[in-house]
N, C-alpha and C positions, 0 to 999 in steps of 0.2 A: 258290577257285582255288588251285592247288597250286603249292609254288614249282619252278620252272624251268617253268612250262606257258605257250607266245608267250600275250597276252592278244588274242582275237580282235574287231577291230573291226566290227558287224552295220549299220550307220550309219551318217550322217555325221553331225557334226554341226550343227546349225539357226541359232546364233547368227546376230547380227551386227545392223545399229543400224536397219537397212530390214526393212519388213513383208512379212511370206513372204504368197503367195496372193495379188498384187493383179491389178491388169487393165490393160489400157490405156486411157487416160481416154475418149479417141474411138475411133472405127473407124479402118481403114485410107483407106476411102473417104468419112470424116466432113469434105469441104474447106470446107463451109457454116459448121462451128463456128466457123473462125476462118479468116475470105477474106483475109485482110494476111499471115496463114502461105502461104497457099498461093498470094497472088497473088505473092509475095517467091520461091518456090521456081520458080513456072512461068517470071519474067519473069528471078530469079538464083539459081538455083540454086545457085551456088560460093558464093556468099551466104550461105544457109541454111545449107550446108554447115559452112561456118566457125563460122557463128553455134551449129549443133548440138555440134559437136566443140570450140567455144569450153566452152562449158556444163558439158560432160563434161570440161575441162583434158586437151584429148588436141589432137592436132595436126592443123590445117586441113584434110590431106587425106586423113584419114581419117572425116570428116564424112558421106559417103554408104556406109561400108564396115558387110557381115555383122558384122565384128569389133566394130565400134561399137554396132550395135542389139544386139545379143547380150550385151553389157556393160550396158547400159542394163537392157534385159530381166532380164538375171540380179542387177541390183544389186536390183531393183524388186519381185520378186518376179512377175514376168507369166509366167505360162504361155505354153511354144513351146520351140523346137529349134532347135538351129542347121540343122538343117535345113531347118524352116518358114524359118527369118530369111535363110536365102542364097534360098531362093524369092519371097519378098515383094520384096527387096532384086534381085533378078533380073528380075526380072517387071515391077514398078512401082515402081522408086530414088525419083520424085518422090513417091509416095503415103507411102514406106514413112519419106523425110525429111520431110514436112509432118507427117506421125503423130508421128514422135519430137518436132521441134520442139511441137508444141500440148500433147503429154502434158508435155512439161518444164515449157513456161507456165503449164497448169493445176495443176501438182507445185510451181511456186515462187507462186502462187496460195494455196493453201493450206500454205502454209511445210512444205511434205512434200521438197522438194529438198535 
């Protein structure tokens, strides 16, 4: 590279302490894996909620919010979009909070949280 030539960036780059490419542990539609997550969200939802945005140290009433799973999502390496994440999160807020809460159980499960 020649001097005074901007150096062009083609990338991002990849770092950081979480594994790129993972999954989500369950389905969206997985409530059988864990009925105590999902009988907790049907019967208190503001509940879960807290308990989910507890986990993540973000604040109570952001527990059911796109901005939340999408943080989650991006810290984890899960493939989606925020715009898959405002449709799930649109569509089905219980499913889409009962998935985050179980993925996080099964991530502090295997000391991966």
């Amino acid at each position: 590279m020649q001097q005074g030539q901007p150096m062009v960036v083609v990338t991002q780059p990849q770092g950081g302490a979480y594994p790129q490419n993972s999954n989500w542990q369950t389905g969206l539609l997985d409530c059988c894996s864990d009925c105590g997550v999902c009988l907790c969200g049907l019967f208190c939802t503001l509940c879960l909620a807290c308990q989910v945005a507890s986990d993540l140290n973000e604040c109570c009433l952001c527990g059911t919010s796109v901005a939340l799973r999408t943080l989650y999502r991006t810290r984890y390496g899960i493939p989606g979009s925020i715009c898959s994440d405002t449709m799930v999160t649109s569509c089905c807020i219980l499913c889409s909070l009962c998935q985050l809460k179980r993925d996080i159980n099964k991530r502090k499960q295997m000391n991966a949280f």
